[in-house]
C-alpha positions in Angstrom: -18.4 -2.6 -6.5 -17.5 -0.5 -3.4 -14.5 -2.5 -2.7 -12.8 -1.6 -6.4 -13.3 1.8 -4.8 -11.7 1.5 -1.7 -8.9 -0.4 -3.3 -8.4 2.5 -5.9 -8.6 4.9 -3.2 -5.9 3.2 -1.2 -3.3 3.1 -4.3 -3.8 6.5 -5.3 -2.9 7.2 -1.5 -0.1 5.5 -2.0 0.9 7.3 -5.4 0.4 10.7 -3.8 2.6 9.7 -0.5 5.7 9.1 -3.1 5.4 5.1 -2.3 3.8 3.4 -5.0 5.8 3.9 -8.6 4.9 0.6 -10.6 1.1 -0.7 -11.2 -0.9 -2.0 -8.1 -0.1 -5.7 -9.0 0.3 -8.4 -6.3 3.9 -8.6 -6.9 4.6 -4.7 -6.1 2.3 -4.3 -3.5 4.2 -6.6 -1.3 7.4 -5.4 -2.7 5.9 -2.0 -1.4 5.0 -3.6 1.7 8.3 -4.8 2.4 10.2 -1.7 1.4 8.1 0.3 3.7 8.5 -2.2 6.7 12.1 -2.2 6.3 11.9 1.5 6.5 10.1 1.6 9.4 12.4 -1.1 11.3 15.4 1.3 10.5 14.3 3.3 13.0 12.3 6.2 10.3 8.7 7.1 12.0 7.7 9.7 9.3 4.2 9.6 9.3 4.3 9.7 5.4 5.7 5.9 6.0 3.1 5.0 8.6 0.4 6.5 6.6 2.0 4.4 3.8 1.8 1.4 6.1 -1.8 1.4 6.7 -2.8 2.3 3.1 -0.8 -0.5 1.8 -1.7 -3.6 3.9 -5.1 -2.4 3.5 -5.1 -2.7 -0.4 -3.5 -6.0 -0.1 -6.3 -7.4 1.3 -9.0 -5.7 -0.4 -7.0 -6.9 -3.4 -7.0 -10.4 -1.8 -10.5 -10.6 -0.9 -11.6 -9.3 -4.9 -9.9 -12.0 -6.2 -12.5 -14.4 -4.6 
C-alpha cells in the first residue's frame, strides 16, 4: 500500500533528524509531536525541528487514516 510507504518514509525521516527514539506508535508520535512543538514555542527555529514538524504531523495522519 503506498501509504505504509509514505508513513515509513516519514519515520525514518524522523530517526535520521535525531527526533524519533522509540517505535512509531500512536502514543510516541504525539509525545514526539508535542516535544517538538514545545521546542518550537521556546523560541528554537532550527530547521532540523521544522523539518521534524512537518514529517511528524504528516505520519500522524497517514497513521490515522491506515487504521481505517
Amino acid at each position: 500500500m503506498q501509504l505504509n510507504s509514505i508513513f515509513l518514509k516519514k519515520i525514518e525521516e524522523l530517526k535520521n533528524r535525531k527526533l524519533l527514539f522509540m517505535p512509531p506508535t500512536k502514543k510516541f508520535l504525539l509525545e514526539t509531536q508535542h516535544r517538538i512543538m514545545k521546542t518550537i514555542t521556546s523560541g528554537n527555529k532550527n530547521f532540523n525541528i521544522l523539518a521534524g514538524a512537518s514529517a511528524c504531523a504528516t505520519a500522524i495522519k497517514i497513521q490515522h487514516a491506515l487504521e481505517y
